[in-house]
N, C-alpha and C positions, 0 to 999 in steps of 0.2 A: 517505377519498379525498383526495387533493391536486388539487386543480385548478390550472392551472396558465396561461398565455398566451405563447406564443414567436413571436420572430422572430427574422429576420437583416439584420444590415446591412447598406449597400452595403459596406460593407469587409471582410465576412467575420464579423464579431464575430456568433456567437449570445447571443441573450438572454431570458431567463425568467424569467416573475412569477409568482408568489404574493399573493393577499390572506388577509393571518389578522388582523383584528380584534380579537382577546382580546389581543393583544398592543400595548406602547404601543414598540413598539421595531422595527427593521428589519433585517436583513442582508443586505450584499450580500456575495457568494461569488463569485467570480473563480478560475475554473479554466482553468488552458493545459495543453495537450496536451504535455506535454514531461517527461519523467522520465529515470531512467537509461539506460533502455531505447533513447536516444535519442543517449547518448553515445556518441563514439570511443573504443576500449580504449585510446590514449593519452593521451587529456582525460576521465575519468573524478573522477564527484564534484561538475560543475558543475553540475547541476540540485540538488543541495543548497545546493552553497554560494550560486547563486541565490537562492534560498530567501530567505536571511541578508541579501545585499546590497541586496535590495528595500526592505529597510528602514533602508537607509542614508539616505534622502533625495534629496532634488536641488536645485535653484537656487531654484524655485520656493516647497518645503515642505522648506527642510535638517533639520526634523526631525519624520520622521513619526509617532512614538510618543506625540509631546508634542501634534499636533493630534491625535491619535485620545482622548488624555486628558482636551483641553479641550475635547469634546465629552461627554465622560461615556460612550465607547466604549470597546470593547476588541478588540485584531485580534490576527491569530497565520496561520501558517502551516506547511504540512506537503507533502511530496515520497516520492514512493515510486517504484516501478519505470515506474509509466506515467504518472504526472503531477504537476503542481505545484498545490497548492490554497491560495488567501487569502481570507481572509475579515475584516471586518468588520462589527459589531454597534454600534447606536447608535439611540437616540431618534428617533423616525421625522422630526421634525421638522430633523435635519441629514443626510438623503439628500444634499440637493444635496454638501454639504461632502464628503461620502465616496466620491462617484463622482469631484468631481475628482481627491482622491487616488489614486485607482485610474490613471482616464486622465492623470495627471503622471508616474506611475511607469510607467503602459505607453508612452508616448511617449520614455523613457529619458533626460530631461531631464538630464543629470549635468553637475555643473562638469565638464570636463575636466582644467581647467588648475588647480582650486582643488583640496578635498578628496578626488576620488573615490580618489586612488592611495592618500590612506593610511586609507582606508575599504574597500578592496579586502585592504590589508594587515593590518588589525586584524580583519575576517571569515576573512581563509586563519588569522587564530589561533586564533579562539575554533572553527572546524569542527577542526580540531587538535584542541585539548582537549576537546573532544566525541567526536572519535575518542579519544581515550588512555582517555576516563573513560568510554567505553562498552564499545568493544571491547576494550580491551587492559586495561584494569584491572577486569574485572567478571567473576564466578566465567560461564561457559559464555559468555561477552561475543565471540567470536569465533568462534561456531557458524556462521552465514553467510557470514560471510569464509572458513569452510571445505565449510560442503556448498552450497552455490551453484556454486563451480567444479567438486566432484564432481559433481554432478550436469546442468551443462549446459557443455558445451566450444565451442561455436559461438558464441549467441547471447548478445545482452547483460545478460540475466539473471543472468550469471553471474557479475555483481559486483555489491555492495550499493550501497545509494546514496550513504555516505560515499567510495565509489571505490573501486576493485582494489586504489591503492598510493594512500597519502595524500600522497604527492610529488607527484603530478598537480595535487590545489589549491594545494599550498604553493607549487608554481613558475607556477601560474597569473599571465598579463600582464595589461596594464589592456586590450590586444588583442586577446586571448583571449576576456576575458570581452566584450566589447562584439561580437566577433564571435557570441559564443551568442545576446546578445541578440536581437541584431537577426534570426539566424535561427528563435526560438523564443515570443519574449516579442512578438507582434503581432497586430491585432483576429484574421487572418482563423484562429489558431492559439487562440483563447478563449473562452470558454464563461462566462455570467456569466449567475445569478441572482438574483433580488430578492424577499427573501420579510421578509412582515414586515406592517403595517399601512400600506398604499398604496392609490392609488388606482391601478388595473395600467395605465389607459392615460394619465395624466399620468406614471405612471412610467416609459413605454416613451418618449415621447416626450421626457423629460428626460435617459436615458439617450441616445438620438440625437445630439441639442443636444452632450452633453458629449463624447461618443467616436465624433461622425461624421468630421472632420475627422483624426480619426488615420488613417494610408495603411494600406494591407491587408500592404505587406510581399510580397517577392517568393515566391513557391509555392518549398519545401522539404521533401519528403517524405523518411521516412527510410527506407532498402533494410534490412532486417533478415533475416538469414541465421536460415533453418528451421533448429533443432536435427534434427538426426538420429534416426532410430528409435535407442537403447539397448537390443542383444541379446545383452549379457552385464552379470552383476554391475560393483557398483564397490565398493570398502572404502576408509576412510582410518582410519586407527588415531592419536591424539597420544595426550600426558598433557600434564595440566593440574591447576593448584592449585586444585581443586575438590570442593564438599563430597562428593561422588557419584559414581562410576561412571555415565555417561550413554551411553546410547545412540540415533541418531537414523535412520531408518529414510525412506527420500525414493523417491518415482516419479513419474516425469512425467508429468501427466494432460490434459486436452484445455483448451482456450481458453475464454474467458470465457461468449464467445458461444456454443459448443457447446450444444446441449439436454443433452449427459452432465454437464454443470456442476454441477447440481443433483443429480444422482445419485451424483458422489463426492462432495458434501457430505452429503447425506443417510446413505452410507455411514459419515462422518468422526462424525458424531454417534451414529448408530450403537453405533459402538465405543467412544466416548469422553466424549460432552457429559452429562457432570454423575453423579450415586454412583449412580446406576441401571444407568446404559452395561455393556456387556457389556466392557470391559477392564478398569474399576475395578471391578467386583465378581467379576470371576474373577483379576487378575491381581495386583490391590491388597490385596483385601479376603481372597481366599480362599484364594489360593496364596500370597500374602505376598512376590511376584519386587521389587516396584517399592514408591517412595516415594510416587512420582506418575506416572501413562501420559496421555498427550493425541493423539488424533488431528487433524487439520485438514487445512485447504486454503491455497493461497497466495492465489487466484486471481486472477491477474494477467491482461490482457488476453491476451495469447499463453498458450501451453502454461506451467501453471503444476504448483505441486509439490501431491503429499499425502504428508504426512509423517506420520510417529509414532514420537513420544518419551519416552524414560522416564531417570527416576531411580533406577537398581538400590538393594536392600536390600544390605547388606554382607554377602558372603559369596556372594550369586548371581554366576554366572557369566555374560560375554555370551553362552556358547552357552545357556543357558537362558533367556537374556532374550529373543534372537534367535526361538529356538523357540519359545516362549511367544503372540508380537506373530504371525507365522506362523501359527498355530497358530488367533488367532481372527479373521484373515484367511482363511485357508480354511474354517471351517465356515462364516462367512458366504456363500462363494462354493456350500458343497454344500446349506446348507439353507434353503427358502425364511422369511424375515423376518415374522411374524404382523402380522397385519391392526393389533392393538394397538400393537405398536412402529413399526409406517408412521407411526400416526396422531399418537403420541409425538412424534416428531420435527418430521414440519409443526406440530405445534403449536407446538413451540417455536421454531423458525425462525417461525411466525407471529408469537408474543407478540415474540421479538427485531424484527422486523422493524417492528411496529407503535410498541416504545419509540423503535426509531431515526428517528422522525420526530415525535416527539412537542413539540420544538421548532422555531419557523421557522427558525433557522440549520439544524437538520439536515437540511429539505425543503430547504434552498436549496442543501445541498452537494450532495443523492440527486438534485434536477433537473440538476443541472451533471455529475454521472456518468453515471446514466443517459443523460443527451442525449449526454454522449462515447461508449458502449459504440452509440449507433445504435440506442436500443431503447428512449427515453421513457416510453413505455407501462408497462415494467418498473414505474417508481415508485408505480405502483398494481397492478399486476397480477402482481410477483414470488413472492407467498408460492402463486398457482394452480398457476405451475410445481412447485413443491414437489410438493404435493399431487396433480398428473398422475401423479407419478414413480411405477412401479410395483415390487413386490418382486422380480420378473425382473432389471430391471433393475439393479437392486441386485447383484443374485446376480452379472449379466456383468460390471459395476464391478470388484466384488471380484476376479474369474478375471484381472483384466488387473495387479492388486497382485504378480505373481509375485516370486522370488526373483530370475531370471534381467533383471529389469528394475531392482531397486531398486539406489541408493547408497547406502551405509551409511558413518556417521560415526561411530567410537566413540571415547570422553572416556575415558582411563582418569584415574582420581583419583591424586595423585601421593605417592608414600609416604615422599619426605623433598623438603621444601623446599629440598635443596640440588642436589637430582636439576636437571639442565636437561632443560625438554622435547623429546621428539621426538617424529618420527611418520613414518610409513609408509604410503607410498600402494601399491593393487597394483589 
C-alpha cells in the first residue's frame, strides 16, 4: 500500500507526498496536463519538443543538467498523448535545491533577449533528428505515423507526439512556443509528487514557500472533437524496407476511465501476454503463420486503441494472417474463458503492477497519474479491478473486436531496394 498525503494550493498546483524511509534519496515528479492531445492540427509536436526546451535553462539556472549533477541527481523526461512528465531524483538532503529548479522552470524565467532563440533553434534540431532516426530510418519506424490517422480522423489522437508533419516544430517561433507555455506549463495545469525519504508535512510546507507565489494562470480548457462510431472497415497497404511482412490490426475501445478498460486489457493478455497466450501457442508455435503476434492496449485518457500485431513467416499470406488473428478473436467471443486463465491474468497484471512501484520515483510518477485520471484510490486499489472483471465480460469485449470496426495496416516487405514505396488506402 502507498500511503500518500495531498493537497492543493491557492494557485491550483496539486501536490503529493510519500514517506519511504529505506531510501536515502527523494523524487520529485512534476506532471502537467498537456500532451498531443492538446495540440492544434497546425502546431503539432509542441508538447514534445516542450519536453526538450525545459531543459534549456533560464537567467537564473542557464544550466539545468550541470545543477542536477552537482547534486549527485539524475532527471529526465517523457511526453505522450495526454501528458508531459519530469522528474527528478536526488539525495534527500537537496529537496530544497530541486523544487527551485522545478519552480524557475515553471515560472518560464527565459532570457528573452540573450540565449533563448538559439536554444529554441538547436531543440527544433535535435526533435528532427529524433524524428529521422526514429520514424523514418528504423525498419516499421513509421507504423503510427500510419495507423493513428487510419484509425482516428477527428480527434487528436491521430497524430503522434513527434507531430503530424515535422514542419510544424521546425518553423516553430520563439511566440509560438512562449504562447504554449504560458497556456499549459502553470501551477493550476500540475500535478506534482514527492516521494522519497521526507518528512511529508515539512515537505508540504517547503513546497508552498517555493511555488506559492507562482500565479495560477488564466483557465484554458481544451474542446476536443469525440471520434465518431467506425461502421465500416479501413485498410492501408505500403511496402517498406523491412525484415517481415507486418501486419497491424486496430479498434477503437472505450476511455481510460471506463470500467471496460480493464476488460479489453484482460482480453489483450489473454490472447498475447507471454508463450502460454492463446496466439502464441496456436499462431507462433503451432500453425507456424507468425514470427512474433502481440495483443495490447494504448490506453489513453479518451477512446484509445487495441491492436494486434504480427510478424508473418515467409510465405504466409495476409489473408491467412488476417484469418488466423480473427479466428482467435471469435472463439474468445463464442467460448466462455476458464476460471484458471481469469486467474492467470490478474495474476500478472498483479505481480506487473506491484514491480511498478517498487521504487519511490515510480510511486511518485503512479501518484501524479492517478491524481490526473480523477481516481487516486487507483494507486492502491487497481489490481481489484482486474480481478472483479468477469469471463462474460470478456466474452462482450471480444463480440465488439469485429471486422466491420477494425483498421488494418499492412507492411508488405519490399523485394528490391530499388522498388519506391507505395501505398494504398481504401
Amino acid at each position: 500500500m502507498i500511503s500518500y498525503k495531498k493537497k492543493t494550493l491557492n494557485n491550483g498546483m496539486q501536490v503529493l507526498t510519500h514517506c519511504d524511509r529505506t531510501t536515502p534519496l527523494v523524487t520529485v515528479n512534476l506532471l502537467y496536463k498537456v500532451g498531443s492531445r492538446n495540440e492544434s492540427p497546425d502546431r503539432t509536436g509542441f508538447a514534445h519538443l516542450f519536453e526538450h526546451l525545459m531543459f534549456g535553462g533560464t537567467r537564473r539556472f542557464p544550466d539545468f543538467d550541470l545543477m542536477v549533477d552537482a547534486m549527485g541527481g539524475e532527471s529526465n523526461a517523457f511526453t505522450n498523448n495526454d501528458y508531459t512528465n519530469y522528474y527528478i531524483t536526488i539525495p534527500a538532503q537537496y529537496l530544497p535545491q530541486a523544487l527551485e529548479l522545478e519552480a524557475d522552470r515553471m515560472r518560464g524565467d527565459w532570457d528573452i533577449e540573450g540565449d533563448d532563440w538559439n536554444v529554441l533553434r538547436v531543440q527544433q534540431r535535435v526533435v528532427t533528428e529524433e524524428y529521422h532516426q526514429r520514424y523514418e530510418n528504423q525498419p516499421y519506424g513509421d507504423v503510427w505515423m500510419l495507423l493513428r490517422p487510419l484509425c482516428y480522423k477527428h480527434h487528436p489522437y491521430r497524430w503522434c507526439t513527434i507531430g503530424a508533419d515535422i514542419k510544424h516544430v521546425q518553423e516553430a517561433s520563439l511566440s509560438d512556443v512562449r504562447a504554449f507555455f504560458e497556456r499549459y506549463y502553470k501551477p493550476s495545469n500540475a500535478i506534482m509528487a514527492i516521494a522519497g525519504n521526507i518528512d511529508e508535512e515539512e515537505c508540504m510546507a517547503l513546497v508552498e514557500r517555493t511555488f506559492a507565489d507562482i500565479d495560477r494562470g488564466p483557465s484554458s480548457p481544451t474542446l476536443l472533437e469525440r471520434e465518431p462510431e467506425q461502421t465500416e472497415p479501413r485498410r492501408l497497404e505500403v511496402t517498406r524496407q523491412v525484415p517481415n511482412d507486418a501486419i497491424y490490426m486496430a479498434w477503437k475501445m472505450c476511455d481510460r476511465m471506463n470500467p471496460d478498460y480493464y476488460a479489453y486489457d484482460m482480453v489483450s493478455d489473454v490472447l498475447s501476454n507471454g508463450n502460454s497466450s492463446r496466439m502464441y501457442q496456436h499462431l507462433v508455435q503451432e500453425q507456424g503463420l507468425f514470427t512474433e503476434v502481440n495483443a495490447y492496449i494504448t490506453g489513453e485518457l479518451d477512446e484509445g486503441l487495441f491492436v494486434v500485431s504480427g510478424k508473418l513467416r515467409d510465405n504466409i499470406t495476409f489473408e491467412q494472417a488476417e484469418s488466423a488473428i480473427m479466428g482467435e478473436i471469435e472463439c474468445l467471443a463464442a467460448e466462455p474463458i476458464s476460471e484458471h486463465e481469469m486467474e492467470k491474468v490478474a495474476n500478472k497484471f498483479e505481480n506487473t503492477f506491484v514491480y511498478s512501484q517498487y521504487k519511490s520515483a515510480d510511486r511518485a510518477l503512479n501518484l501524479c497519474y492517478f491524481e490526473m485520471m480523477g481516481q487516486l484510490n487507483l494507486v492502491n486499489d487497481e489490481p481489484q479491478r482486474y480481478r472483479e472483471v468477469t469471463a462474460l465480460q470478456l466474452q462482450r469485449i471480444a463480440k465488439t473486436l469485429s471486422r466491420e470496426r477494425c483498421s488494418t495496416l499492412i507492411i508488405h516487405k519490399q523485394a528490391d531496394e530499388n522498388d519506391s514505396p507505395n501505398e494504398d488506402l481504401s
